[in-house]
SEZA-534747 format. One record per residue (C-alpha): x, y, z. Coordinates in steps of 0.25 Angstrom, whole numbers. Layout:
N
<tivo c1="X" c2="Y" c3="Z"/>
...
//
This chain:
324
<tivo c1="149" c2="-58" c3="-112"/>
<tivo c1="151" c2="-45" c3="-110"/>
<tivo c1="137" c2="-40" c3="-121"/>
<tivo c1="129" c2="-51" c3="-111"/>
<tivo c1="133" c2="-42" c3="-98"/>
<tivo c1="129" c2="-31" c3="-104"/>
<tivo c1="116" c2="-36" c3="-110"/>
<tivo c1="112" c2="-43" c3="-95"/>
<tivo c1="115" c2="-29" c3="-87"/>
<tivo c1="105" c2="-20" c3="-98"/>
<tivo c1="95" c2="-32" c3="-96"/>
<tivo c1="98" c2="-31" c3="-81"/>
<tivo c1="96" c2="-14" c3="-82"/>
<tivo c1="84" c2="-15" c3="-91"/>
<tivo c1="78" c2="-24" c3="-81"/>
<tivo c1="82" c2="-15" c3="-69"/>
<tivo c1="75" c2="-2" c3="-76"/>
<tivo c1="62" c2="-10" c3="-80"/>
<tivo c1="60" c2="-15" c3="-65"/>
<tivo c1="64" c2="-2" c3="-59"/>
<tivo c1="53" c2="5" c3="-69"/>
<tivo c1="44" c2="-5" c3="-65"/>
<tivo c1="46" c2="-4" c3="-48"/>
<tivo c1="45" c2="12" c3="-53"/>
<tivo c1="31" c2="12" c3="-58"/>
<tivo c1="27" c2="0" c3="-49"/>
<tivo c1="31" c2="9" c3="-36"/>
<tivo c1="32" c2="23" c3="-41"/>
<tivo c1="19" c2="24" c3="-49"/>
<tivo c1="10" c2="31" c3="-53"/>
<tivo c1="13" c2="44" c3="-49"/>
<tivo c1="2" c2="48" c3="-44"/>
<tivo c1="-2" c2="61" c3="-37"/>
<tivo c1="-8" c2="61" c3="-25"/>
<tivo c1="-25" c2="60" c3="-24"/>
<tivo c1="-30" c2="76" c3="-24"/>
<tivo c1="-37" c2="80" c3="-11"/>
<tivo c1="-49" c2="81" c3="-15"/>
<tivo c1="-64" c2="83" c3="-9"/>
<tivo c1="-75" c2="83" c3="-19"/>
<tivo c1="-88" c2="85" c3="-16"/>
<tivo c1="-98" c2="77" c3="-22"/>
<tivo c1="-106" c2="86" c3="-24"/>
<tivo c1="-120" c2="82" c3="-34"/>
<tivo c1="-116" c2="89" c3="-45"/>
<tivo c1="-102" c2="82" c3="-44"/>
<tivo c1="-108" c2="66" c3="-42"/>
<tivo c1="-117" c2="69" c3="-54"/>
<tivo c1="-106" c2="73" c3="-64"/>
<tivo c1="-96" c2="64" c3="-57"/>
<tivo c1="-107" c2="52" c3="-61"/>
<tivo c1="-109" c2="58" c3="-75"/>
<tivo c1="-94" c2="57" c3="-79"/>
<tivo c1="-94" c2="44" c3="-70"/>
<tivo c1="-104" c2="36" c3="-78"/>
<tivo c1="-107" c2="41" c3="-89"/>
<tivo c1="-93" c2="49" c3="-96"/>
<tivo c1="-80" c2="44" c3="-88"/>
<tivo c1="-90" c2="30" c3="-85"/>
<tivo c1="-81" c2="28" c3="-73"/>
<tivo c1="-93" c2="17" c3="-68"/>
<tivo c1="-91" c2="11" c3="-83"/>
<tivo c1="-79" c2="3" c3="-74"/>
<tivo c1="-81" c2="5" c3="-60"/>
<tivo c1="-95" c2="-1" c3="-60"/>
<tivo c1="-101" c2="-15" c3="-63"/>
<tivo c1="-105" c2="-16" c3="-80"/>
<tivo c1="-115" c2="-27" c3="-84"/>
<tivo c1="-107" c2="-32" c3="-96"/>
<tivo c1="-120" c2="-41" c3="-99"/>
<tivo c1="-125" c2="-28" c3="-107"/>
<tivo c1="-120" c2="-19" c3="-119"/>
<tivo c1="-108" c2="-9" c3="-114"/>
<tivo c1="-107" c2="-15" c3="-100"/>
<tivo c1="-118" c2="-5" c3="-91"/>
<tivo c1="-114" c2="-4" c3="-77"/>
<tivo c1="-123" c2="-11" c3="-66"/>
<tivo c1="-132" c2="-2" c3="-59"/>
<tivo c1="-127" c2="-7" c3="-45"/>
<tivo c1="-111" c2="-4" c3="-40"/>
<tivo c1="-110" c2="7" c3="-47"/>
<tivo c1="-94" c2="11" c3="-46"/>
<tivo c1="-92" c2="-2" c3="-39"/>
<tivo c1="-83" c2="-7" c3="-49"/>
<tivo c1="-75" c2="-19" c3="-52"/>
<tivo c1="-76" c2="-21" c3="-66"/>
<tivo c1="-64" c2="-28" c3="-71"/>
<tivo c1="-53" c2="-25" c3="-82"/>
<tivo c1="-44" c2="-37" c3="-85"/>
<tivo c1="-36" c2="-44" c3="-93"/>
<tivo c1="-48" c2="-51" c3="-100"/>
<tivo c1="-52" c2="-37" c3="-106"/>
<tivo c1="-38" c2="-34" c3="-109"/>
<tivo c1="-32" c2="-26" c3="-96"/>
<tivo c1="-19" c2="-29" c3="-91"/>
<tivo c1="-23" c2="-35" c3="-78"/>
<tivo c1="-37" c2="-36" c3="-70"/>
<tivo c1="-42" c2="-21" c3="-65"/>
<tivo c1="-55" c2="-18" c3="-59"/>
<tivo c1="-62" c2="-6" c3="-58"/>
<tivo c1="-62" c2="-1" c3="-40"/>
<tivo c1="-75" c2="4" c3="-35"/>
<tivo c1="-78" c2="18" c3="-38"/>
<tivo c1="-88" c2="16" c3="-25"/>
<tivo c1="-86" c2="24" c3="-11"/>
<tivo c1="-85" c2="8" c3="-6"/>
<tivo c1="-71" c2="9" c3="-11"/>
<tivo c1="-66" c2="24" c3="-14"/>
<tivo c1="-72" c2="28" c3="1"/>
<tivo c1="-58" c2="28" c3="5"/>
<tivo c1="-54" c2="37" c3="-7"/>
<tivo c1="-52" c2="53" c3="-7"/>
<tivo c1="-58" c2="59" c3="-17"/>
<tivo c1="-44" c2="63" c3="-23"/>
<tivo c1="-40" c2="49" c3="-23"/>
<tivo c1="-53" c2="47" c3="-31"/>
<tivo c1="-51" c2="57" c3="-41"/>
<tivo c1="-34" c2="53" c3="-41"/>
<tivo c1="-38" c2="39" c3="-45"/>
<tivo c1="-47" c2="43" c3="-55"/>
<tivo c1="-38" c2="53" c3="-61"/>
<tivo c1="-24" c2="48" c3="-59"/>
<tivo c1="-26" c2="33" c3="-60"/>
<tivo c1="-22" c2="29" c3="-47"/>
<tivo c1="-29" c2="25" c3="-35"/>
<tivo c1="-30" c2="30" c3="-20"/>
<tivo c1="-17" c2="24" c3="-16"/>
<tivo c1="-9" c2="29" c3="-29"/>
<tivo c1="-10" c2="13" c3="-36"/>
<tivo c1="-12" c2="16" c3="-52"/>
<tivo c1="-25" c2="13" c3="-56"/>
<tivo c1="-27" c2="5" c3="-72"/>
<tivo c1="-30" c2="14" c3="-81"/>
<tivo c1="-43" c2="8" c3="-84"/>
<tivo c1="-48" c2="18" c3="-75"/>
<tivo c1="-47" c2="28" c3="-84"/>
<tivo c1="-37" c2="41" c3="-76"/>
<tivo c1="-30" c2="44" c3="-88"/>
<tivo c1="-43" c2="51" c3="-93"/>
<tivo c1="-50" c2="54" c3="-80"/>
<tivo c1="-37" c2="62" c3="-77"/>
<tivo c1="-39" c2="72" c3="-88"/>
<tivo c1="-54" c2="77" c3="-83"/>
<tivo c1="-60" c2="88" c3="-75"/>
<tivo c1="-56" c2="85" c3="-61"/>
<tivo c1="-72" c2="91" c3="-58"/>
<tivo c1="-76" c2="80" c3="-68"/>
<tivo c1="-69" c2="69" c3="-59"/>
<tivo c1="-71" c2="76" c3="-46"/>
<tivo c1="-85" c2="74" c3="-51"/>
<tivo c1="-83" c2="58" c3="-53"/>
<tivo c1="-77" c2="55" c3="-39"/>
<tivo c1="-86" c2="63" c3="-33"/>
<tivo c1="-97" c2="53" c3="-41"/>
<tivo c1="-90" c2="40" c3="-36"/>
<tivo c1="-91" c2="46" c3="-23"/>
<tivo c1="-106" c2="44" c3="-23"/>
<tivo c1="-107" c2="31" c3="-29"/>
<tivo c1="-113" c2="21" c3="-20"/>
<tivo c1="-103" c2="13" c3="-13"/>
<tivo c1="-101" c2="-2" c3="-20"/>
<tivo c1="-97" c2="-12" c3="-11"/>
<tivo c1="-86" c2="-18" c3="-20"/>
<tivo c1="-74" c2="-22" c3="-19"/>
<tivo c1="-64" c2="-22" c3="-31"/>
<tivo c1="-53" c2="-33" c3="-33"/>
<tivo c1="-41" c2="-25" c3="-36"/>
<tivo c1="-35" c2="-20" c3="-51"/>
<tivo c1="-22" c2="-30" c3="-55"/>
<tivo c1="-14" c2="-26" c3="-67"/>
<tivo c1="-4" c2="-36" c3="-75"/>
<tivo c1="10" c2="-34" c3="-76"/>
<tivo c1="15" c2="-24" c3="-83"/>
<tivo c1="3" c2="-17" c3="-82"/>
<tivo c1="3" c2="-19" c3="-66"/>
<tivo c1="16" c2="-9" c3="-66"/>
<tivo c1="15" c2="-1" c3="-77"/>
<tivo c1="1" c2="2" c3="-72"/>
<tivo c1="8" c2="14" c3="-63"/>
<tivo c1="12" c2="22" c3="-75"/>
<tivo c1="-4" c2="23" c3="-79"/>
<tivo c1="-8" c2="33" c3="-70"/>
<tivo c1="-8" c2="46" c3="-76"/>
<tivo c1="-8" c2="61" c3="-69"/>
<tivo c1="-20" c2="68" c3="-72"/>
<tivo c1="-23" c2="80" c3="-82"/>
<tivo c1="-37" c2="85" c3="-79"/>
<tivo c1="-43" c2="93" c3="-88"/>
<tivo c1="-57" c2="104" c3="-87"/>
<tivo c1="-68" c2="98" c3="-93"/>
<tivo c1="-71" c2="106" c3="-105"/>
<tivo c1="-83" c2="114" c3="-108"/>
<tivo c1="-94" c2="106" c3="-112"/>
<tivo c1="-96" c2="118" c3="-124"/>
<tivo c1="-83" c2="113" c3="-129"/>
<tivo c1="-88" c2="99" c3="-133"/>
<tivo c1="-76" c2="94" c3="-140"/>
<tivo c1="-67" c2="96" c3="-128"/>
<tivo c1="-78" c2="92" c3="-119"/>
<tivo c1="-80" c2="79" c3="-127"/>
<tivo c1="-65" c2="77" c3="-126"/>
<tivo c1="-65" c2="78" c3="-112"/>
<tivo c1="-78" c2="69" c3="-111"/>
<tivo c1="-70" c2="58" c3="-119"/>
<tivo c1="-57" c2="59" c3="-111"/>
<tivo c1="-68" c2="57" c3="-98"/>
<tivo c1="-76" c2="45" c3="-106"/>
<tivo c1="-61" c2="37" c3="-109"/>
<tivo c1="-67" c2="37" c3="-125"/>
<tivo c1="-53" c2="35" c3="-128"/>
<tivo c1="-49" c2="24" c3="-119"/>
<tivo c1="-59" c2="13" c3="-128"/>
<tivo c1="-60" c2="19" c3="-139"/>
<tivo c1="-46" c2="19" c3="-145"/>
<tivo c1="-35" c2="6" c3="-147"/>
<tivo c1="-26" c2="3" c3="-136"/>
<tivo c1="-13" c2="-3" c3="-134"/>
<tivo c1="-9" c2="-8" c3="-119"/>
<tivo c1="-20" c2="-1" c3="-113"/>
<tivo c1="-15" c2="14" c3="-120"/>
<tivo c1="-22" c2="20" c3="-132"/>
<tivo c1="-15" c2="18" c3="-144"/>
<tivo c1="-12" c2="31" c3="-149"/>
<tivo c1="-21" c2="35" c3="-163"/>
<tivo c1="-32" c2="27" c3="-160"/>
<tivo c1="-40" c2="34" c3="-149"/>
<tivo c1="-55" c2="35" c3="-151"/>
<tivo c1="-55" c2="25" c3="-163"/>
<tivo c1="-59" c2="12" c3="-155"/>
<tivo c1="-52" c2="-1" c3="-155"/>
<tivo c1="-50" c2="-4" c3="-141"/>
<tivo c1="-53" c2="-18" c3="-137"/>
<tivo c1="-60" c2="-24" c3="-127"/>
<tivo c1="-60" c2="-40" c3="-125"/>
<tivo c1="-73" c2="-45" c3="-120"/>
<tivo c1="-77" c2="-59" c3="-117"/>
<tivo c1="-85" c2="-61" c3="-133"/>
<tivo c1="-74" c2="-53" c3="-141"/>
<tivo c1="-66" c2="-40" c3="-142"/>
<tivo c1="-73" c2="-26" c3="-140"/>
<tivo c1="-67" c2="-14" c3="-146"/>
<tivo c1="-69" c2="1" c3="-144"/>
<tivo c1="-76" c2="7" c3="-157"/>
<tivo c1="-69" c2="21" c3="-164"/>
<tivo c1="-77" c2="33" c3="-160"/>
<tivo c1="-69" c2="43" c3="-167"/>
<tivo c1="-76" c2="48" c3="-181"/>
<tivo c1="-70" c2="41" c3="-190"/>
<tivo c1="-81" c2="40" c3="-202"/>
<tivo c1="-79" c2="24" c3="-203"/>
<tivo c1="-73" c2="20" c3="-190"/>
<tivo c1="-79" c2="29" c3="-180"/>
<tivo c1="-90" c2="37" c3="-178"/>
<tivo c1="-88" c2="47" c3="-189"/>
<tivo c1="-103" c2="45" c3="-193"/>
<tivo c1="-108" c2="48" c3="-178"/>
<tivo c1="-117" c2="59" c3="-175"/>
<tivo c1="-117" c2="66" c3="-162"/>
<tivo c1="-131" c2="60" c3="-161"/>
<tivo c1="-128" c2="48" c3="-165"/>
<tivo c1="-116" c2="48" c3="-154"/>
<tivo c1="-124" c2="51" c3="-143"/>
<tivo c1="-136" c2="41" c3="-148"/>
<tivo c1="-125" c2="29" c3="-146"/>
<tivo c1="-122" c2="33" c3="-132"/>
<tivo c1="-136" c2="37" c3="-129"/>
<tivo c1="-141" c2="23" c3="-133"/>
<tivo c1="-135" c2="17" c3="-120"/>
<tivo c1="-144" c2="26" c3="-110"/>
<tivo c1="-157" c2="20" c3="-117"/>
<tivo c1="-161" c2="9" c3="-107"/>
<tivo c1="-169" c2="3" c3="-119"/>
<tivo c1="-156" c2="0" c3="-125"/>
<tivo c1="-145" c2="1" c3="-115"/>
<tivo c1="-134" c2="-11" c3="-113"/>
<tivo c1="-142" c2="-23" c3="-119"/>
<tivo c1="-138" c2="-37" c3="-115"/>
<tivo c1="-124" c2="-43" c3="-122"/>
<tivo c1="-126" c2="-56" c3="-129"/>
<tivo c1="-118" c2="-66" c3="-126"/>
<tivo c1="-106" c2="-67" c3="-136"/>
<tivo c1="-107" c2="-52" c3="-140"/>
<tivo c1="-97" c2="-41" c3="-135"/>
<tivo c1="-99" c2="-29" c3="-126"/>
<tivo c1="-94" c2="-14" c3="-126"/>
<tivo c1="-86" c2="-9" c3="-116"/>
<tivo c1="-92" c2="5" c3="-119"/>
<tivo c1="-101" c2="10" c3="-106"/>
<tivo c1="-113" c2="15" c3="-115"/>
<tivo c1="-122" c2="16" c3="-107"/>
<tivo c1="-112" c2="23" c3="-96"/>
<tivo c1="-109" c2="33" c3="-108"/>
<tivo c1="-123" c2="35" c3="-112"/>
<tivo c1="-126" c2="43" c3="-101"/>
<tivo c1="-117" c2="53" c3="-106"/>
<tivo c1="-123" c2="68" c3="-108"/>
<tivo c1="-125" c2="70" c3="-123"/>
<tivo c1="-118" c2="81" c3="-122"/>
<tivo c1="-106" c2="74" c3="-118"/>
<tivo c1="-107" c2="64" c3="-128"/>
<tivo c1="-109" c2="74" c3="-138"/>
<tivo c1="-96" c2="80" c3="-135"/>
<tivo c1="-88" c2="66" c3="-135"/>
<tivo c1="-94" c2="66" c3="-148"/>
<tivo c1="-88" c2="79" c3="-152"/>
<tivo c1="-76" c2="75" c3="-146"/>
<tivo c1="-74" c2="62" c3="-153"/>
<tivo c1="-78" c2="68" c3="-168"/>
<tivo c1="-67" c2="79" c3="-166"/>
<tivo c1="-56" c2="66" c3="-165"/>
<tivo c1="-49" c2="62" c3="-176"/>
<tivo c1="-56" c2="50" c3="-184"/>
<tivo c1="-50" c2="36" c3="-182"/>
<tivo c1="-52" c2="25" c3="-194"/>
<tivo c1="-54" c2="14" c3="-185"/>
<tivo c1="-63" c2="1" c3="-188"/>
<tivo c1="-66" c2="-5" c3="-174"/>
<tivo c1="-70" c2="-19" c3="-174"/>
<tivo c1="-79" c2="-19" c3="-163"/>
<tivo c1="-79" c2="-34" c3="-159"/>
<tivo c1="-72" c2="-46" c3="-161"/>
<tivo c1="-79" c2="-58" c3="-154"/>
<tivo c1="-70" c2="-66" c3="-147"/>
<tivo c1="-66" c2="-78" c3="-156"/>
//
């Protein structure tokens, strides 16, 4: 009797501890600092690299616009540019139903531009409510703060979309624990573009290379495998996975040339080939070519450089299993 007591009172404390953890990072998180007071001027030179990074290296419009999935790789619809909407649900393998808010003046009037820049830096929004880390702070928090004073000065300008964005809903556990996601950030200088390998670090860290390009486990990285592909994505037709872009010889892209690397993404800006029509039945990529094919070469060339340097990974990707 006595053994039963005892059993029922550390059931009874563990229950105590985990509700009292959970009311803690329900009510006390994230612990995030306040928005900087902030003033930046939009200057021209500041919209023009703010909608380099925008579109074409960080692809924050990849998200926060419309994509015509009807053609290869998604391209984004020329009207409601940052108007967003696009979904992430459970369908795709999210743990809950999130949508991307519209990057537009029609909805971020109200915002300061610290409250901007704390959102996309710090994971969490203009009234301190954690953000899903879809939206990619982890990274964005480790850039030049010129480089991202440059991309709100840029969503700044973008003309106002009229459109309003049912609110994000995460599933339990994921609706608690989502507090613990936000992270402080580390910003960094961007390096001399002379020094290609750490500029190509630093343009890879910008581009989320990692983020697809690597297996994942409960929404983390799993630890050995980034850069060497693997990541799923469920579509409607089949299962879609991220290929290995380090250099191993069988794998990867050992055999790749600088030209060759370019060539590839450079075939997504050519209007004569660009985003053909999907037949029906046949899978999609994820991958915003033609939104990275307006990447500088000399960017690209330095991702390159940066991705060679990395340690090979053996790792046969099966690129698509149709749905049986």
């Amino acid at each position: 009797m006595k053994t039963l007591k005892v059993i029922l009172i550390i059931i009874v404390v563990i229950l105590l501890g985990v509700l009292a953890g959970g009311v803690y990072i329900k009510t006390a998180l994230p612990n995030a600092d306040p928005a900087p007071k902030l003033s930046i001027q939009a200057t021209p030179e500041r919209i023009e690299n703010g909608r380099y990074l925008a579109n074409h290296v960080a692809v924050c419009m990849d998200c926060h616009s419309t994509r015509n999935w009807e053609r290869f790789a998604g391209p984004m619809v020329a009207n409601g540019m940052g108007g967003g909407g696009e979904v992430f649900n459970q369908q795709m393998g999210f743990p809950g139903t999130f949508y991307a808010p519209n990057l537009t003046p029609y909805a971020l009037a109200g915002w300061t531009d610290g409250e901007i820049f704390r959102a996309i830096t710090a994971g969490v929004d203009r009234d301190g409510k954690a953000l899903f880390p879809v939206m990619a702070s982890h990274r964005f928090g480790k850039m030049d703060r010129e480089d991202l004073y440059d991309i709100v000065a840029y969503v700044r300008s973008l003309t106002p979309v009229k459109k309003d964005i049912p609110e994000s809903k995460a599933d339990f556990p994921v609706s608690i624990l989502i507090n613990t996601m936000p992270q402080k950030p580390s910003f960094t200088k961007r390096p001399d573009t002379a020094d290609e390998l750490k500029y190509g670090a630093y343009l890879v860290n910008a581009a989320g290379c990692v983020d697809c390009h690597s297996q994942t486990e409960k929404g983390s990285i799993i630890a050995g495998t980034e850069f060497g592909g693997g990541m799923e994505f469920l579509q409607p037709v089949g299962v879609v996975r991220a290929p290995n872009i380090t250099f191993d010889q069988q794998t990867g892209l050992g055999s790749w040339t600088p030209e060759s690397f370019l060539t590839r993404f450079k075939l997504y800006a050519d209007p004569a080939y660009r985003s053909p029509l999907v037949e029906k039945g046949s899978y999609n990529t994820p991958m915003p070519w033609t939104m990275y094919a307006g990447m500088k070469d000399s960017d690209l060339r330095a991702i390159y450089r940066y991705l060679k340097s990395l340690a090979p990974i053996s790792n046969q990707v099966e690129r698509f299993t149709p749905k049986k």
